[in-house]
C-alpha positions in Angstrom: -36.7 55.5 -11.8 -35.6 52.5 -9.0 -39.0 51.2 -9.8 -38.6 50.7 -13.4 -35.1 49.5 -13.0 -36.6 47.1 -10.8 -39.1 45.5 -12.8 -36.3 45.1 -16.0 -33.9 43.3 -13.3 -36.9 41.0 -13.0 -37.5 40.3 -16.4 -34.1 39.4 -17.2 -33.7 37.3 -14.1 -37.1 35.2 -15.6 -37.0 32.0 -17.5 -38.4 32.7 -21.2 -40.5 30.6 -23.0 -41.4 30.0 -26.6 -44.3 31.0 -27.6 -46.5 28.4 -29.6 -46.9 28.8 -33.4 -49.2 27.9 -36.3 -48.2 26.9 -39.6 -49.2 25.4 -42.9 -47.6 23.7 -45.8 -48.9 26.4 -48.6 -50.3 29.7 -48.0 -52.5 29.2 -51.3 -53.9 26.2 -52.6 -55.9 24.3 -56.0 -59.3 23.0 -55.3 -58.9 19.9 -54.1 -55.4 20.4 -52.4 -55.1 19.0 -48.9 -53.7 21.9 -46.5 -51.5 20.8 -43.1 -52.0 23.3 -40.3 -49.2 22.6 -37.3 -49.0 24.0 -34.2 -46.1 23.8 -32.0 -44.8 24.5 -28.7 -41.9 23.6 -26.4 -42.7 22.6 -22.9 -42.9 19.4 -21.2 -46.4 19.2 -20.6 -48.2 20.6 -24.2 -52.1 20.1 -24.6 -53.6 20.8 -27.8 -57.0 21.9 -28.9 -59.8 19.3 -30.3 -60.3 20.0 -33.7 -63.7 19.0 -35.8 -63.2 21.7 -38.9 -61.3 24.7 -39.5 -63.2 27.3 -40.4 -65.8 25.1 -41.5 -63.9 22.7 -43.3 -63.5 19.0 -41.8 -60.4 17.8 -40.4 -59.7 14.4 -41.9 -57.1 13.1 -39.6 -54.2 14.6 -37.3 -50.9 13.2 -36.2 -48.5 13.6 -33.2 -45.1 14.5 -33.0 -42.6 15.1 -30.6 -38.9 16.0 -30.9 -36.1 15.8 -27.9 -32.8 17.8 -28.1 -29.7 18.5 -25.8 -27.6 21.4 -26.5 -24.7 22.2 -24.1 -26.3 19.4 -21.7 -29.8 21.3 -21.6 -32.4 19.3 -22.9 -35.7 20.8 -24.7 -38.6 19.1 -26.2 -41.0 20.3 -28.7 -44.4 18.7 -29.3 -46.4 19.3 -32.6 -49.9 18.2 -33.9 -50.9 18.3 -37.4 -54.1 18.8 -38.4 -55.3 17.8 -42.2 -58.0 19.4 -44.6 -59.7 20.1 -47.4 -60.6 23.8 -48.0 -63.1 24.6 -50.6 -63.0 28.1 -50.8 -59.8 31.1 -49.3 -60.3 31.3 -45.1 -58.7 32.7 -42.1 -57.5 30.0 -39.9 -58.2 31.4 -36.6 -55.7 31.4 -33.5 -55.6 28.8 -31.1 -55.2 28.3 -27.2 -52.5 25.6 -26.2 -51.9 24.7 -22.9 -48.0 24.8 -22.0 -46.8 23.6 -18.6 -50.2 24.6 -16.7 -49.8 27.9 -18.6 -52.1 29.7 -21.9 -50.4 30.2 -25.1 -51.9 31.6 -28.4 -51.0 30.9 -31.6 -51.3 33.7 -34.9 -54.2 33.5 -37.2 -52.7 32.7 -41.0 -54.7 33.5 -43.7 -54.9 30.8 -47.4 -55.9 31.7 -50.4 -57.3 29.2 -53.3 -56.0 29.7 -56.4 -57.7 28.8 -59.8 -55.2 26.3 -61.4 -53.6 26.9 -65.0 -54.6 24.3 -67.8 -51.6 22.2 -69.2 -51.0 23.6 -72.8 -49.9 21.7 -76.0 -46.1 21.2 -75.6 -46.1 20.8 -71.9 -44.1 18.4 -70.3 -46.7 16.9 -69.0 -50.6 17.3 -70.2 -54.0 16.1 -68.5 -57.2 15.9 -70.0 -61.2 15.0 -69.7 -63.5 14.2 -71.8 -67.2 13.0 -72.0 -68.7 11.3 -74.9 -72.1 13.2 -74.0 -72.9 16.6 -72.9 -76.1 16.2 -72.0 -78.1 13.1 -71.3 -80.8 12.0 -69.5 -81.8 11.3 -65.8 -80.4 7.1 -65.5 -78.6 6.8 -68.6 -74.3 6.8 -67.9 -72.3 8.5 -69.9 -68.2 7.3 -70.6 -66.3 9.7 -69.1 -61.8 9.4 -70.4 -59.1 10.9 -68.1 -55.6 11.2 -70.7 -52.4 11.6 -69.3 -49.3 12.9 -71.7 -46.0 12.8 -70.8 -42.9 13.9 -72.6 -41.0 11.1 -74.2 -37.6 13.1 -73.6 -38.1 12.9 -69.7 -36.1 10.7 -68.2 -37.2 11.1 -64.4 -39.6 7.9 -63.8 -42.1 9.5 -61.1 -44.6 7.7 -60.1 -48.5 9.6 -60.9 -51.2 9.7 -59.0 -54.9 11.1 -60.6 -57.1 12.5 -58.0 -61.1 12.5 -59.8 -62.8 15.7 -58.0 -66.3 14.4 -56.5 -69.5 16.0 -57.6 -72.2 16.1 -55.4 -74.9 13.6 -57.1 -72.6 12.2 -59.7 -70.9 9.3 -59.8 -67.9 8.2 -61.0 -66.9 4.4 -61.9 -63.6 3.9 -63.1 -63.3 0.8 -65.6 -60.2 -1.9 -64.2 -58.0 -1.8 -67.5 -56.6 1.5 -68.9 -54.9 1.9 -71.9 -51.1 3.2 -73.4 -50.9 4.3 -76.7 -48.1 6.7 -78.0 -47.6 9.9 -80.5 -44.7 12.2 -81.7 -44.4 13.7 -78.8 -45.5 11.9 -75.5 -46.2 8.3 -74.0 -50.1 8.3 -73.5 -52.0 6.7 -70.4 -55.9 6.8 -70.9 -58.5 5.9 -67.9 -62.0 5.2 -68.5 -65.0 6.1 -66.4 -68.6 5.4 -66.6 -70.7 8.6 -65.5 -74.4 8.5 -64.0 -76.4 11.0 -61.9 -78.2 10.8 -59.2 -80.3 14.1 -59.6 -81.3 16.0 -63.1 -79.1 19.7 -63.3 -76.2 21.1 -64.6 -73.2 19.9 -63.7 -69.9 21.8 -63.3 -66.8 19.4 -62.8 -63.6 20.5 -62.0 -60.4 19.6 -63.0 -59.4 16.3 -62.3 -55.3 16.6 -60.4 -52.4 14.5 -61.8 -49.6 14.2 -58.9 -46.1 13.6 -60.1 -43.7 12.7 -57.2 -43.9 10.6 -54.1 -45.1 12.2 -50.8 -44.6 10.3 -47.5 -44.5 10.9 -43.6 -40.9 11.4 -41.9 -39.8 9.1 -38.8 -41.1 11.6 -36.9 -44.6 11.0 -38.1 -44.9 14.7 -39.3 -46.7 15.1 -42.9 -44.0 15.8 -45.5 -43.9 15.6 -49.4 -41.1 15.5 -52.0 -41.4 18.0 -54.3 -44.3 17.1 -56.4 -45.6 18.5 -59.4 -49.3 19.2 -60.1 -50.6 19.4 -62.7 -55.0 20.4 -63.6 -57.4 19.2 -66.4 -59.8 21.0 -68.1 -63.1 21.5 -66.2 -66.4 20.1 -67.6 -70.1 21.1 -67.5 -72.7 18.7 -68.4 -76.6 18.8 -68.5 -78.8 15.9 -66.5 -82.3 15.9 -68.2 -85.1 14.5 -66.1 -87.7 11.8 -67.9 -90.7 13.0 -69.7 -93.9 12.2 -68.3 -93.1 11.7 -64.6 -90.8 8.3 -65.8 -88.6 7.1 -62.9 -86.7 4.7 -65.1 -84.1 4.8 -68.0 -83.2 1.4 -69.7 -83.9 -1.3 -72.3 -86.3 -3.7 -70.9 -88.4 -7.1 -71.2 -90.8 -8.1 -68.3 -92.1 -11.8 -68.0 -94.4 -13.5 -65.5 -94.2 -17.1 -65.0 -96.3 -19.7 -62.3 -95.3 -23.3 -60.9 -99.3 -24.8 -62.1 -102.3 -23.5 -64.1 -104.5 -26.2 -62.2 -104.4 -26.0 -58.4 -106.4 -27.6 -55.5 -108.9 -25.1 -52.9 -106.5 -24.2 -50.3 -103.3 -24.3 -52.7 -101.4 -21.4 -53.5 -100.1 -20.4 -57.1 -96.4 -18.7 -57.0 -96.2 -16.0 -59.1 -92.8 -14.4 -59.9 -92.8 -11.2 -61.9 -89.4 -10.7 -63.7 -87.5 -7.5 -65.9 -84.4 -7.9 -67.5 -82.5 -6.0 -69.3 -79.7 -3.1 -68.7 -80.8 0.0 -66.8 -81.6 1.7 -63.4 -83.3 -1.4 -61.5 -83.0 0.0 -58.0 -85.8 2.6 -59.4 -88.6 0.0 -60.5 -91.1 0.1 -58.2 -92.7 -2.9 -57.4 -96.3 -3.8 -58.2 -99.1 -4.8 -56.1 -102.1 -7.6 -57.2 -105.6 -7.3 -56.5 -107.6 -10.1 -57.1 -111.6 -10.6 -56.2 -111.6 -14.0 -54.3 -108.3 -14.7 -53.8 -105.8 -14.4 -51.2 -102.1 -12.9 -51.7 -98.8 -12.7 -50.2 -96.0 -11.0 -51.9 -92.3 -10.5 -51.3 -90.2 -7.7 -51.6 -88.8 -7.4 -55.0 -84.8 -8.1 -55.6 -82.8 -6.7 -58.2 -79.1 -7.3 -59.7 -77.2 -5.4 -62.5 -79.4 -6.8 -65.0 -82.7 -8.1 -63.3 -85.5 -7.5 -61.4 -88.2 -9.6 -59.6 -91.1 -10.0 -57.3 -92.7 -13.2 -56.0 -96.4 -13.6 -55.1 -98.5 -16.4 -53.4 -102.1 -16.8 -54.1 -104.5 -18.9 -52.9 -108.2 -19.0 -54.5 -111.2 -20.5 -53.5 -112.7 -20.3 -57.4 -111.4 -19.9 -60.9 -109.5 -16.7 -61.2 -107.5 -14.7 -63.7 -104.1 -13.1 -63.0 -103.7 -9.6 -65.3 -101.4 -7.9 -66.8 -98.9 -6.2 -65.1 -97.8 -3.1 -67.2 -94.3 -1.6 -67.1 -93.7 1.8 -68.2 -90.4 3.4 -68.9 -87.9 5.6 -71.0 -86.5 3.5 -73.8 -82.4 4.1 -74.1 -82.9 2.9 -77.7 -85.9 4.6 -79.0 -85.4 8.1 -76.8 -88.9 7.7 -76.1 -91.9 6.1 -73.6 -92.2 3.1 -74.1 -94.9 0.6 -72.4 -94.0 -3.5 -71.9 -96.6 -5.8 -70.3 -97.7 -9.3 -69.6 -99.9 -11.5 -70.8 -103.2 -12.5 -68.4 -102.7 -15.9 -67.0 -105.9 -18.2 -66.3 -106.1 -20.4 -63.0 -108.1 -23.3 -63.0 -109.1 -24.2 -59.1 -110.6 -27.9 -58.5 -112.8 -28.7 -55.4 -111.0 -30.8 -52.7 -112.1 -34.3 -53.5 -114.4 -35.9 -50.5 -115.9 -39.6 -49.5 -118.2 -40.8 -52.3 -120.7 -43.6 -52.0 -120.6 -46.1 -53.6 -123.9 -47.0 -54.8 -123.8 -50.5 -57.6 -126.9 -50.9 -59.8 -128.0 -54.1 -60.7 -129.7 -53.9 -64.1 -129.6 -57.7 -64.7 -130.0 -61.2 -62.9 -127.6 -63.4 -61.1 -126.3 -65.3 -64.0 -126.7 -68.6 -61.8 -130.4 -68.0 -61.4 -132.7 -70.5 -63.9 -136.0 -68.7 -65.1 -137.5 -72.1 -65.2 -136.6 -73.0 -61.2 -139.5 -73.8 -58.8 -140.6 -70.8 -57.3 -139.2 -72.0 -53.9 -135.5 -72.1 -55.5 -135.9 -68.6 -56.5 -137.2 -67.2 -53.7 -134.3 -68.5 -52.0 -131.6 -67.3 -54.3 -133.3 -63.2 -53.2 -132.7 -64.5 -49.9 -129.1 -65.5 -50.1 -129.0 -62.0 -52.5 -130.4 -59.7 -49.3 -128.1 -61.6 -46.9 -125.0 -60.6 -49.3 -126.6 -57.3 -50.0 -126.9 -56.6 -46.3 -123.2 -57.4 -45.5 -122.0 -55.3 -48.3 -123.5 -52.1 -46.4 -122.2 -53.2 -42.8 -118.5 -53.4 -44.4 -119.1 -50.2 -46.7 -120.9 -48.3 -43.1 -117.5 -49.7 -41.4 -115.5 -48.5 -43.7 -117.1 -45.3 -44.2 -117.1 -44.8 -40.3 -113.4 -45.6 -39.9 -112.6 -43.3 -42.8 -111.9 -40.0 -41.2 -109.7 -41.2 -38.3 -107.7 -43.0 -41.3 -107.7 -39.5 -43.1 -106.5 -37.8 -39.2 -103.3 -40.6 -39.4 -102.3 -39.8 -42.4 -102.5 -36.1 -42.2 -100.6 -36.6 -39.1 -97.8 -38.6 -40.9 -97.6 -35.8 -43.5 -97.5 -32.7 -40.7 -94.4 -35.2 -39.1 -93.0 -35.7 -42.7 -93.6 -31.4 -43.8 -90.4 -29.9 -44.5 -90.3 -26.1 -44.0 -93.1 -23.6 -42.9 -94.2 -23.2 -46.5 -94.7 -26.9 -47.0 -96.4 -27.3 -43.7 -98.9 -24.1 -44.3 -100.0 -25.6 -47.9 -101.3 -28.6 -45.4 -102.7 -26.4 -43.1 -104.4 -23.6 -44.7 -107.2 -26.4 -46.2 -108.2 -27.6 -42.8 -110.0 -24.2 -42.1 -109.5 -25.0 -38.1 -110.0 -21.9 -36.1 -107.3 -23.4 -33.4 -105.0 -23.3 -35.8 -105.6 -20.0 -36.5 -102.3 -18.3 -34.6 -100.2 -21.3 -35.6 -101.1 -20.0 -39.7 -100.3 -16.7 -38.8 -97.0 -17.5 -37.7 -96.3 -19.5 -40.5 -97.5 -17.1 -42.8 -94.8 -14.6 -40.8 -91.7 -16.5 -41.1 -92.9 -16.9 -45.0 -93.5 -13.7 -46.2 -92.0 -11.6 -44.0 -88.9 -13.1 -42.2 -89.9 -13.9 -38.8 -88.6 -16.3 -36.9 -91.4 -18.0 -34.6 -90.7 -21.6 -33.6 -93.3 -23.9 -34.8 -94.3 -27.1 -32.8 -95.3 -29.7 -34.6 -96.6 -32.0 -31.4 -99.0 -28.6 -30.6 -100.4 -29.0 -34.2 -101.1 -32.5 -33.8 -103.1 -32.5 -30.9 -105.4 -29.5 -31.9 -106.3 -31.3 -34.4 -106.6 -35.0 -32.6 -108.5 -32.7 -30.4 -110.7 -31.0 -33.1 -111.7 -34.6 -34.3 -112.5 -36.0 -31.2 -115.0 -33.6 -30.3 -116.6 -33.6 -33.9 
């Protein structure tokens, strides 16, 4: 009995402390409401837990909070955390540890359930609505998706609304800038517009979309806090993605076009090539085409798209005639609901031989003009020899000429490698020269070309390979 009476003395002669608590803003929630879990606890040194999810769900952000009081000259603090998420589906929030002055406090589990929201009904303050202009459609066409909002005209509160679109896992929804007003008997309508397109072929099951009628705000304390707001639901929707017939990546309404700078080009030029589709549809889904072309060689780009085009770029440099083909296109036409197959037309190259140092050879097919058939046969015999002498001076200067040529042909390809602007320029003078120490320098060029690399290029290097080529020749 003294030893029971004992340990109650003690008890009361201990300080007590509050335990910590967990609490939320709603015990049951719509899909797509945003639950706040708190957890308290006075002390003056409070640690909470790190939280990632709550029974599976993400948190999406937290705040801190702390509130000081003094009440007959004793001073207490409590310290709060808030923790924000999204629950898909009823849970248990589970209890958590919290550590209060060097001591281990528990909070209570607390269990949420989700509730399936009511539809607004005809004569309803306020009424919110979805509709699609297509139940079913296929995989890369859009559909136009309208959101309608209906309120009263005999309210007089002016709350502000908020409309919350629910997101759909391989749908995606892009809301038009303007929306529209328009009015009835009853209520002041507000309309938004959408444009729907899928990522994936299925069905679809959309839930209702959330109209939030109030203002909701944080107090100075930080903590999370809302007027009261009103909620109301849309209808749900279902809709059916169809994939393309016949193993078709791409939905649209196209034109394709391939274009070139020359139809004539020297040995060792290139031809550029550039491929284009326009039109309206899903461009990031072409893929692009490769060339194959006996004789040649070719570089090609990666191909760039916008909202309404697509292209590709080629280089190709032949040593012969050669013929570009057709590049075929094949896709599902928005218009026609059916396959449809665009191409191009064959383009023919025409390749000329790089022109070289032609003799010069003259042909006398009649006399002197200053030569008299009826000289002495002295005179005329002279006149051959003055002929031979000129004759034989003519080749000196033309085997002078001929052998001062090539080093004239070396300056001036030198002035043009000083004068090249850009790698592309200076590879096109280059490529022709068919020097095998100028093989790395090409590769380089070709690299910062065609595929964005970014090797310096010295021109003085280039210049004496081929000074040094020359000399030994």
């Amino acid at each position: 009995m003294n030893k029971i009476l004992g340990n109650l003395l003690f008890l009361m002669s201990a300080p007590i402390f509050a335990l910590s608590t967990a609490s939320v803003n709603q015990t049951w929630f719509y899909p797509g409401d945003q639950i706040i879990l708190t957890l308290s606890s006075d002390g003056d040194k409070v640690s909470f837990p790190s939280l990632n999810n709550i029974s599976g769900s993400p948190v999406l952000y937290t705040s801190n909070s702390q509130k000081i009081s003094i009440v007959n000259n004793k001073r207490s603090k409590q310290s709060s955390k808030s923790y924000i998420f999204k629950p898909a589906k009823s849970l248990s929030i589970p209890a958590y540890t919290l550590m209060v002055d060097g001591d281990k406090q528990s909070t209570r589990a607390i269990e949420i359930m989700l509730k399936k929201p009511s539809q607004a009904k005809a004569g309803d303050d306020y009424i919110l609505q979805m509709k699609a202009d297509k139940q079913t459609f296929f995989l890369g066409d859009e559909i136009n998706l309208k959101v309608i909002f209906k309120e009263k005209k005999s309210l007089t509160s002016n709350s502000p609304v908020s409309i919350a679109m629910p997101e759909v896992k391989d749908l995606l929804f892009i809301k038009n800038q303007k929306s529209t007003q328009s009015t009835d008997d009853n209520y002041n309508i507000h309309t938004l517009s959408y444009r729907l397109s899928a990522d994936n072929f299925g069905t679809f099951n959309i839930p209702s979309a959330v109209a939030s009628i109030g203002n909701q705000n944080n107090n100075i304390f930080g903590d999370f806090s809302t007027t009261k707001i009103k909620k109301i639901h849309s209808n749900p929707l279902t809709l059916t993605v169809k994939p393309l017939p016949d193993a078709l990546r791409v939905f649209g309404d196209f034109n394709i076009k391939a274009s070139i700078d020359k139809t004539q080009a020297t040995q060792g030029k290139a031809v550029n090539l550039t491929v284009a589709i326009h039109g309206k549809g899903n461009f990031e889904d072409i893929q692009k085409f490769s060339l194959d072309i006996e004789g040649t060689t070719i570089y090609s780009d990666e191909a760039e798209f916008s909202y309404n085009q697509w292209q590709q770029k080629f280089a190709i440099v032949g040593g012969q005639d050669f013929v570009i083909p057709s590049f075929e296109f094949n896709y599902f036409d928005k218009i026609t609901q059916s396959k449809k197959r665009i191409a191009t037309k064959p383009i023919s190259i025409q390749i000329k031989s790089e022109k070289g140092v032609q003799k010069l050879i003259k042909k006398i097919d009649k006399k002197p003009s200053n030569i008299n058939d009826n000289a002495p046969t002295n005179n005329l015999k002279y006149y051959y020899l003055l002929l031979g002498i000129a004759i034989g001076t003519f080749i000196s200067i033309l085997f002078v000429v001929l052998k001062n040529k090539q080093p004239s042909k070396d300056r001036s390809l030198v002035n043009q490698i000083k004068l090249a602007r850009g790698d592309k320029a200076l590879f096109d003078l280059l490529l022709p020269l068919n020097m095998l120490s100028l093989e790395t320098v090409l590769q380089q060029l070709e690299a910062n070309i065609y595929k964005n690399a970014q090797h310096k290029i010295r021109k003085k290097d280039i210049i004496n390979a081929i000074k040094f080529e020359h000399k030994i020749n």
